[in-house]
Steps between C-alpha positions, in 0.01 A plus 500: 500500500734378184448859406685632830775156431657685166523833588906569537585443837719758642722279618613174287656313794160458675291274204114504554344254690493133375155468564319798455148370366208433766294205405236519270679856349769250362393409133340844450850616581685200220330760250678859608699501218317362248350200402745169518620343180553155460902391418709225470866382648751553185736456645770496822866644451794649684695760420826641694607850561800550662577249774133430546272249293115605458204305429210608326172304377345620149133563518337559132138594426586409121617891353723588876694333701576558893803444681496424826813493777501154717677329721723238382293201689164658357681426149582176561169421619353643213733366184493162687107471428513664176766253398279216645793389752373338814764568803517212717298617816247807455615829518293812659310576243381137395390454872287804532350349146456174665329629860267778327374184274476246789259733686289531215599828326660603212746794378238704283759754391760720565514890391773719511306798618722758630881704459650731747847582487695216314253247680226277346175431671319156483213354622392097480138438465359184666157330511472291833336191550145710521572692112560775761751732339807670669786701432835450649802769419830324359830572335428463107768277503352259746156572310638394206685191608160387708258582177756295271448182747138554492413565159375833563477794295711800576402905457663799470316821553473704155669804637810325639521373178423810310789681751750191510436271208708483211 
């Protein structure tokens, strides 16, 4: 099925379907194009263009780096973990954290698995209270932010990094 996902739509306005995986096909499908390398956060930056101002995380495997477009709160939620600043009430990202650890699972990992257009695919990976396994799709962004919180490692699959990696 990921195979059918990156073929060039005909028509950009109409994105494939968030959730195109059927149960157990799911982490087969993590691995469509290629197997996931492990990076780190270097770092979160803006940079304007015009009238607008664009965010971008850097991913690095060590020898490339990945930028990534985010939203502005995504950012925020991300440099203000990195930079070890507690807000004074939880945001979004440290309550999903909080709930997926008070009923007994834990953020395995996230991948970046996918690229279609000028979008990035993402895909959390939990294990419930049981060690049961399951994969939920996500922005990378919100990915990102959650597997920060969590202390969880974060992947990129090889050939977005071979196509998009500096």
């Amino acid at each position: 099925m990921a195979e059918e996902r990156r073929e060039e739509p005909e028509d950009f306005d109409q994105p494939p379907s968030f959730f195109p995986y059927e149960e157990a096909a799911e982490l087969d499908a993590i691995e469509s194009m290629g197997e996931p390398v492990e990076v780190q956060v270097e770092a979160v930056f803006a940079a304007q263009s015009q009238d607008a101002i664009q965010r971008f995380v850097l991913l690095s495997d060590g020898s490339r780096k990945l930028p990534i477009v985010i939203g502005g709160f995504e950012a925020m939620a991300i440099s203000l973990h990195l930079d070890k600043h507690q807000p004074d009430r939880p945001m979004t990202h440290d309550l999903l954290a909080r709930v997926v650890e008070k009923l007994g699972g834990q953020v395995l990992r996230i991948i970046i698995d996918d690229f279609l257009g000028s979008t990035y695919y993402a895909k959390v990976v939990l294990e419930d209270a049981t060690a049961e396994e399951m994969v939920i799709d996500s922005r990378p962004s919100d990915a990102i932010a959650l597997a920060v919180r969590a202390g969880a490692p974060i992947f990129v699959a090889e050939g977005i990094l071979e196509q998009h990696g500096h």
